[in-house]
N, C-alpha and C positions, 0 to 999 in steps of 0.2 A: 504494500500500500504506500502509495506517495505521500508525503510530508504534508504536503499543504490536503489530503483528505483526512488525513490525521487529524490537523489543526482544524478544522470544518467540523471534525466529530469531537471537538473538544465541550464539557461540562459548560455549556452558559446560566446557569441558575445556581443557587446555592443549595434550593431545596433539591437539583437533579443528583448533587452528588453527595447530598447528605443519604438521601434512598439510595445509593449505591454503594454506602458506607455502612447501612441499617443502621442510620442512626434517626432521632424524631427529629422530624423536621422543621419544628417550632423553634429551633435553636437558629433558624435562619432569620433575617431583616429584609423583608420585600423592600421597604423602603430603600433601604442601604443598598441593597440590591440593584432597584433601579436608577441610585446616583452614581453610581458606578461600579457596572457589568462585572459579574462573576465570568470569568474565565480559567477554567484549568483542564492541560491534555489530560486523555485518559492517562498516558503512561506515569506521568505525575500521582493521578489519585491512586494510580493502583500500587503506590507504593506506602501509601496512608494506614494504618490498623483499623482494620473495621469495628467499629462497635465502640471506639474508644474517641470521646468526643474530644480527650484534649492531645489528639495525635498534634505534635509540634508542625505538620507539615499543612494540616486541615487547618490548623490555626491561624495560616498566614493568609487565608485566601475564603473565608469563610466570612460573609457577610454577616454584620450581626447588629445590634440595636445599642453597642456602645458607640458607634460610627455618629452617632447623633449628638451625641456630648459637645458642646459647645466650651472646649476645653479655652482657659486663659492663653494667649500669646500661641494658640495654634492657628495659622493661616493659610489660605490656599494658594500661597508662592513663600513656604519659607528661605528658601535659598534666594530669591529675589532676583532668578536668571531672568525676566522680562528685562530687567535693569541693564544686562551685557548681550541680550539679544540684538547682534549689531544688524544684521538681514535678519528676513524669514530662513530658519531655519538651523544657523547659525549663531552662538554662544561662545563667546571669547571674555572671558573671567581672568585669568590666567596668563601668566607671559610665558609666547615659545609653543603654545598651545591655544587650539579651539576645537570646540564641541558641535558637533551638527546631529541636529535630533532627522536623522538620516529617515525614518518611519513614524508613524503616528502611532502603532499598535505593538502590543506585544503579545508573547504565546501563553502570557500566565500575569492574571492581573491580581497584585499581591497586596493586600488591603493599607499597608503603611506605604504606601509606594508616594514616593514626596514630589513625583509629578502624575498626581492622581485628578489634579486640578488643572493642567498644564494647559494654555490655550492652545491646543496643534492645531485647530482650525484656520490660526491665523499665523503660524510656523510651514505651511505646506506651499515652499516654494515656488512648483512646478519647474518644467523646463525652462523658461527664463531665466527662474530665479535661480535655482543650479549653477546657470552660468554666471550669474551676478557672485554666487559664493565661489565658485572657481578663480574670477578674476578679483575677489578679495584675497583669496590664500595666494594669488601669483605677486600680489603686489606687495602683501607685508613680510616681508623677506627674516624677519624677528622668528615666523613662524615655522617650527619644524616637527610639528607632531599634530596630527590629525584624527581628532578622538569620533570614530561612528556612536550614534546612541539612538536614542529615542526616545516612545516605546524602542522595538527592539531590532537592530540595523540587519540582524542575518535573518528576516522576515520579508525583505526587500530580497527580488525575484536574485537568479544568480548572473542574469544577461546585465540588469541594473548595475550589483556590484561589482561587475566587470568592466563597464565602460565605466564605473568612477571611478576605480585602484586604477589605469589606462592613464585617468586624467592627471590623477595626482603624480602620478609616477612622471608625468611631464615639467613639475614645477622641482628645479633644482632642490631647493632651501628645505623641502622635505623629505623627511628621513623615515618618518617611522609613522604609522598606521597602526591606531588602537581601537580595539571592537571592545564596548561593555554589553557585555551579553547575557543573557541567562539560560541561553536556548539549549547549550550541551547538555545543561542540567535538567532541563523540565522539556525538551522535546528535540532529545539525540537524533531521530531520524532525519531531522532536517540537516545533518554536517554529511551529505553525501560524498560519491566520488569526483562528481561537479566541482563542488564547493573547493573540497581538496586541492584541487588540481589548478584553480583561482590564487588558495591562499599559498601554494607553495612556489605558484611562476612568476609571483612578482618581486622586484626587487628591493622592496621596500620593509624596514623589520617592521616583524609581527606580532604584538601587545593584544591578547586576548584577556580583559579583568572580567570573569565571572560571577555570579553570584549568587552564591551557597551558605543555609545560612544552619543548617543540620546535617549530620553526618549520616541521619537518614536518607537525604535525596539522592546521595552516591550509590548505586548502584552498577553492575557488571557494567550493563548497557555504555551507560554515563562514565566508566572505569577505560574504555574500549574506545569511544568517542574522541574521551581525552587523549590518548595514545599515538590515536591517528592524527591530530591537530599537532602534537607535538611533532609529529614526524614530518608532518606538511613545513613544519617553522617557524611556529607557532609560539610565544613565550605564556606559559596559563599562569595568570595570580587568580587571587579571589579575596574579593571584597564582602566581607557579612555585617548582618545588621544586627547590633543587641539587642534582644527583643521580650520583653515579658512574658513569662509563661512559656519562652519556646527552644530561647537557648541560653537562659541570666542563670545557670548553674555550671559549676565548674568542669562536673565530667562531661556534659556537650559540648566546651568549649575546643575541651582536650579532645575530645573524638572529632569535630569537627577536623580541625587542624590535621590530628591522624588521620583522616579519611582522606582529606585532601593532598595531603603529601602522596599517599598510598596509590591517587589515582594522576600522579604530574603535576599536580598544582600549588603554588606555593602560596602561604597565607599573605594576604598584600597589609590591608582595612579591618578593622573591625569599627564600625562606626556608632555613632549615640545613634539615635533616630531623630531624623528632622520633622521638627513640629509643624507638620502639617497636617491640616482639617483634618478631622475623622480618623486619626492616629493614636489620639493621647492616653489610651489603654495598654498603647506597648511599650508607654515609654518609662525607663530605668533610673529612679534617682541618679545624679550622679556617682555620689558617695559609696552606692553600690557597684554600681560600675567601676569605678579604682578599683575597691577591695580585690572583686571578681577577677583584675586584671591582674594584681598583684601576683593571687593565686594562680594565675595562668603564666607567669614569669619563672614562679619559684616549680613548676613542673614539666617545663617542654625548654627544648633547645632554643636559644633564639634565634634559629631560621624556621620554624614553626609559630614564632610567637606573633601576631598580627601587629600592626602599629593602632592605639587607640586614640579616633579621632573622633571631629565635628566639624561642620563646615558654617563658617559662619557669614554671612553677606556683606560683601564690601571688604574681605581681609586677599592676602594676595597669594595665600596656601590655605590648604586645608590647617585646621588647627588640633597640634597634638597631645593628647592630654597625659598631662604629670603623674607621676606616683603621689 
């Protein structure tokens, strides 16, 4: 079966996959629901425990009626990218670096997700605008790394991503191409031998940051996926999100880390959660979050140990947080 009938047969409801979990379905939020779409592949849910409501992977993507809390200083732009949106579609924060929300969609929509608000209606360049973002990256010469993002940039066909790696590979000053993805993890079949054969004939190095945020989602598949991308030339981190209830305890932190070493990937991020709307049930005291890191220092190597961050609006790096 092809990728994109896969993605077409993916859970759009919360109550479809809570019945496919045998769980009651009163645990879901129509509301929340309909402000924004449950999506999740099968091969994602069928990695879930059935019967068990606080599976850490159901929890990320399960509508529900905390979403409505009208939490303090939660907004629906906390990172404040409208503000470095230089064109449609393009995000330049960062020196040396910009961000293009390369797709509007992604293959798994995960309820803290901090551009859940994001205006793509008015981000969706078209062919013009393409070229307007090509001959901004030709002209600022500062620029040497090229982040795809979205929703989710390996969602865009593979004919797409190929006359755009073509284009860039044309502007001197850039060097490197970065994918934030989530797709190896929650919908493998889509990294074919197409794809492969893309990401390994360009010249350009290859930053693939991931995002995983339980040592549940690894699986063979996703194990196997990774290998190949590696092989292709691929460099794999992974960026996770601290998250309430799903991974703020130490052995998931540790097995995270372990899983993903175990499948080529090295921990990049671990990040606070950015407050935005309809989030603020995941989110982690600080104070906890140190401790938690602490503990995560004094037990893994530090090339296992993530860097503990936050990104705050208007600073010129992401910000790292202290012992």
């Amino acid at each position: 079966m092809s990728w994109k009938k896969i993605l077409a047969e993916s859970f759009t409801s919360s109550h479809e996959l809570l019945k496919f979990l045998e769980l009651p379905v009163e645990t879901a939020s129509t509301v929340a629901d309909k402000q924004f779409k449950t999506r999740v592949p099968y091969s994602f849910a069928a990695r879930m425990q059935k019967r068990n409501p606080q599976d850490p992977l159901l929890l990320q993507v399960l509508a529900t009626d905390f979403e409505m809390d009208k939490a303090a200083n939660y907004t629906e732009d906390p990172l404040k990218e409208t503000e470095s949106n230089h064109l449609p579609g393009l995000i330049h924060k960062y020196e040396g670096r910009v961000l293009l929300t390369f797709t509007s969609i992604c293959a798994i929509n995960c309820r803290y997700c901090f551009r859940r608000h994001f205006p793509y209606q008015d981000n969706n360049p078209g062919q013009a605008g393409w070229k307007k973002v090509i001959d901004y990256l030709q002209q600022d010469k500062t620029i040497h790394e090229v982040i795809l993002s979205g929703g989710d940039p390996l969602l865009a066909s593979d004919n797409v991503l190929e006359a755009f790696i073509k284009q860039l590979e044309t502007i001197q000053h850039i060097k490197i191409l970065r994918f934030h993805t989530r797709i190896p993890i929650v919908l493998p079949e889509r990294i074919t031998e197409d794809l492969l054969k893309i990401l390994k004939s360009t010249s350009l190095h290859k930053v693939m940051v991931l995002h995983c945020n339980h040592a549940q989602e690894l699986d063979n598949q996703v194990k196997l996926v990774c290998q190949l991308l590696s092989q292709a030339g691929c460099t794999l981190l992974n960026q996770a999100v601290l998250l309430k209830g799903i991974n703020n305890h130490i052995d998931a932190l540790v097995n995270l880390s372990k899983s993903l070493f175990d499948c080529g990937i090295l921990p990049y991020y671990l990040h606070l959660l950015d407050k935005v709307l309809g989030a603020a049930h995941f989110d982690l005291p600080l104070v906890e979050a140190r401790k938690l890191y602490l503990q995560l220092q004094a037990k893994l190597p530090g090339y296992l140990v993530p860097k503990l961050a936050c990104e705050e609006p208007g600073k010129a790096n992401k910000t790292l947080i202290g012992n």
